[in-house]
ZAMARGU-4260 file (C-alpha; in steps of 0.2 Angstrom, whole numbers, plus 5000, padded with zeros to 4 digits):
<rodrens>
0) 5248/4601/4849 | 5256/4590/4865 | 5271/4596/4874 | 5276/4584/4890 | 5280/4594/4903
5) 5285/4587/4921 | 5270/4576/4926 | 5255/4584/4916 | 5254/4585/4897 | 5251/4603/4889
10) 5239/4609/4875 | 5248/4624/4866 | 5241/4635/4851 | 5261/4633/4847 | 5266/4617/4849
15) 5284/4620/4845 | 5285/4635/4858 | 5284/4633/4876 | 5268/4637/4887 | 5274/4652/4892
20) 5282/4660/4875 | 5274/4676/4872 | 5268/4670/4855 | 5255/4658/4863 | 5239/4662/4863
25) 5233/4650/4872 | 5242/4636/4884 | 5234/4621/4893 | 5243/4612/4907 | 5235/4593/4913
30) 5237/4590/4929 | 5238/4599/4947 | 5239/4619/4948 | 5252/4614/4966 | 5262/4607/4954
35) 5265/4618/4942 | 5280/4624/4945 | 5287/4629/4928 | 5276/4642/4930 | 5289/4657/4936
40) 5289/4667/4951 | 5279/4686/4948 | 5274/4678/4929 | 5257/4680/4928 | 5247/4697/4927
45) 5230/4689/4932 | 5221/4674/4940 | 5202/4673/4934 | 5195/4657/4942 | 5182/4648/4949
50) 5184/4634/4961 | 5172/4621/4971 | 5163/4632/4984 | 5160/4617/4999 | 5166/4619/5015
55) 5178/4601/5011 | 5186/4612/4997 | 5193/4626/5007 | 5211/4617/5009 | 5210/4620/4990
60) 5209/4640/4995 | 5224/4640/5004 | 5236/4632/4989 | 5226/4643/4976 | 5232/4658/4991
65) 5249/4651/4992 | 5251/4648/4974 | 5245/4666/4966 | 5255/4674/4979 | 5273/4666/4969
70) 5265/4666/4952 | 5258/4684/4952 | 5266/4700/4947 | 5266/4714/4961 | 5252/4722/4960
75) 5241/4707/4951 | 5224/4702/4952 | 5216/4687/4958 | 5198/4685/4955 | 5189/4672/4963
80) 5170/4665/4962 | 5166/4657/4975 | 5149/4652/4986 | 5141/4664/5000 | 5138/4651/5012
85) 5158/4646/5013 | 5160/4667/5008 | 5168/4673/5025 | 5180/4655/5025 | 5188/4658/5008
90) 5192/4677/5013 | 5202/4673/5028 | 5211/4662/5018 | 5214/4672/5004 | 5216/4687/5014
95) 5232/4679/5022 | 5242/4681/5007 | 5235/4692/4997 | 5228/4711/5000 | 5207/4711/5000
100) 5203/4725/4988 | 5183/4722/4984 | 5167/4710/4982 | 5161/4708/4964 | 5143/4705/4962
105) 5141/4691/4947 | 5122/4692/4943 | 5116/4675/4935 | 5101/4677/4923 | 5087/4664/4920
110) 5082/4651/4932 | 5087/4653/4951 | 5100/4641/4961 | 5090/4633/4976 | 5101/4632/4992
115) 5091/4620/5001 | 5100/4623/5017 | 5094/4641/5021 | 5080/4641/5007 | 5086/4654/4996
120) 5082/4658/4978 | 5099/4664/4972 | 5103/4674/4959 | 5119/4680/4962 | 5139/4672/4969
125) 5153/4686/4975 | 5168/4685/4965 | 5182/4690/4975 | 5194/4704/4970 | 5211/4701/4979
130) 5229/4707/4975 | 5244/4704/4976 | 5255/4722/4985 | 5257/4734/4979 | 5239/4737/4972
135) 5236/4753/4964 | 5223/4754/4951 | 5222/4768/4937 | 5211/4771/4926 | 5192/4773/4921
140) 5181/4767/4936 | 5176/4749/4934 | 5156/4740/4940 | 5156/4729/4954 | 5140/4722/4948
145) 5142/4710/4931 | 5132/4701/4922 | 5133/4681/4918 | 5124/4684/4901 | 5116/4668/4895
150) 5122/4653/4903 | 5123/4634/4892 | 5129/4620/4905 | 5130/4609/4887 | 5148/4605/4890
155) 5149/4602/4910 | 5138/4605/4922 | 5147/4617/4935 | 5153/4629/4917 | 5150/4649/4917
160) 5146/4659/4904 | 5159/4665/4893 | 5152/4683/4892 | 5151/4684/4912 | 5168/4682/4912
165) 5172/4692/4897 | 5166/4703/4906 | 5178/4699/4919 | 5192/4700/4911 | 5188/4716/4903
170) 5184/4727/4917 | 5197/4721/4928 | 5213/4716/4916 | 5222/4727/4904 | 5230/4724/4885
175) 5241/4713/4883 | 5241/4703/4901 | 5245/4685/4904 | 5227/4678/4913 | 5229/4661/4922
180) 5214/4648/4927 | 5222/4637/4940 | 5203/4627/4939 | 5200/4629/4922 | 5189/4614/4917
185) 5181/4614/4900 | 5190/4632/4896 | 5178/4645/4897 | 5193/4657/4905 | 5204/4657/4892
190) 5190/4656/4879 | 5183/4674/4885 | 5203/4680/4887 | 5207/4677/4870 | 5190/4683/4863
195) 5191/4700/4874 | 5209/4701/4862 | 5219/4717/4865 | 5233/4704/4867 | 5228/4695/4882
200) 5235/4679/4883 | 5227/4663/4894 | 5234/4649/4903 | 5222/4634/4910 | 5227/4621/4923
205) 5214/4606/4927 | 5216/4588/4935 | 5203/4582/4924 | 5210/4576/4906 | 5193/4574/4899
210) 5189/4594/4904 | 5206/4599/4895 | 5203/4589/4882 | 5185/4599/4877 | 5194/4616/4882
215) 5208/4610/4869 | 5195/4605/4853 | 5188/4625/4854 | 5204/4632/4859 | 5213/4625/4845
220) 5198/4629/4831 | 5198/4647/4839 | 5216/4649/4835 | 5211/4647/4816 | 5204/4664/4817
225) 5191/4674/4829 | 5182/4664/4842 | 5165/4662/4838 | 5152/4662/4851 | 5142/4647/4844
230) 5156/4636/4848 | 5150/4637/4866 | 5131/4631/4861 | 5134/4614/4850 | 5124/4603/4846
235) 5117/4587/4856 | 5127/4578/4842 | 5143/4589/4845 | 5159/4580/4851 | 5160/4595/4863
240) 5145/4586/4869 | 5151/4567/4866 | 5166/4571/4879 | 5157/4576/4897 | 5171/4575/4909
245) 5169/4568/4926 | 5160/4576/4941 | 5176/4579/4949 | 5194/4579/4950 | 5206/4584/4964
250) 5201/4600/4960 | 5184/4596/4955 | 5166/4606/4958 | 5155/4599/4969 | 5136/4595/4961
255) 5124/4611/4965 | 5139/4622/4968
</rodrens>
């Protein structure tokens, strides 16, 4: 299931096929998303990520800009959680290569996140609906206003809920689209692409080797058959659990993110 590939080493559902073969489920890239340059120019139909929020990871925003700006087709998405307090920062970032189109409202159930700083219970992160011109949407209407579902932190700390970002992908990509994570971590976007189906196909970069390897163990069981929810709850004894990757990498996320 390893494919060498220029300085990283890829996790494929095909390990015969290469990462981008539209028989692949699934493809996961080691190493940085700047370097990923087998990745073709106006390849991907969609970017659904979520990266540190700090104020010392906004140079990060402005490769991610850089990057979704070659990779994505015209008239691609790129969605991007981020924090309100670096919100207005990552927009002028993004906003110099990509065309501002909305602000997603992600609503976190269960307990609060406590910004110290400002001394607010939050409840909620903006997820920022960009695109790459010409953007013209069709279609039903979509909500700006999506709901995290139950969260489990059981495999890393700074992980999302698979049905949040289900949700995502469902609203706000169509059948059949390539979905990149440039800041994958553990998987949860390509987990919720591949179980939202309709023949959506998921790409995952991360730095950190210990991440991809946890996003490989339930991406490669899932391709066995229908990704089951309860592979995102194991057990304490689970080796999902066994392999906690690192606090961060080069693109890592900053603790109370």
């Amino acid at each position: 299931m390893r494919i060498k590939t220029g300085t990283g080493v890829c996790y494929a559902s095909h390990p015969d096929l290469p990462p981008l073969d539209p028989r692949q489920r699934w493809a996961l890239w080691c190493g940085r998303f700047q370097d990923a340059a087998w990745i073709p120019d106006e390849s991907v139909d969609a970017i659904v990520t979520d990266p540190p929020y700090g104020r010392e990871w906004l140079p990060l925003y402005e490769d991610l800009a850089d990057f979704a700006a070659r990779v994505l087709k015209p008239g691609g998405v790129c969605l991007v959680m981020t924090g309100q307090l670096v919100l207005p920062d990552a927009i002028a970032i993004l906003r110099r290569r990509l065309q501002y189109v909305w602000l997603i409202s992600y609503v976190s159930t269960g307990h609060a996140a406590l910004v110290w700083s400002i001394r607010v219970m939050s409840h909620s992160k903006p997820v920022l609906y960009f695109a790459k011109p010409p953007h013209n949407p069709t279609g039903l209407f979509r909500p700006d206003l999506i709901s995290s579902g139950r969260k489990t932190k059981r495999e890393h700390e700074w992980q999302q809920s698979v049905a949040g970002v289900r949700s995502l992908i469902r609203h706000y990509t169509q059948p059949s689209s390539l979905i990149l994570d440039p800041c994958c971590g553990t998987g949860t976007t390509l987990a919720a692409a591949i179980m939202e189906g309709e023949g959506r196909r998921a790409i995952g970069i991360d730095v950190d080797e210990r991440a991809v390897e946890i996003a490989f163990r339930k991406l490669e069981e899932a391709s066995g058959g229908p990704l089951q929810l309860r592979m995102f709850e194991p057990e304490e004894d689970s080796p999902l659990t066994a392999l906690r990757p690192a606090r961060a990498g080069l693109d890592g996320r900053r603790a109370g993110a």
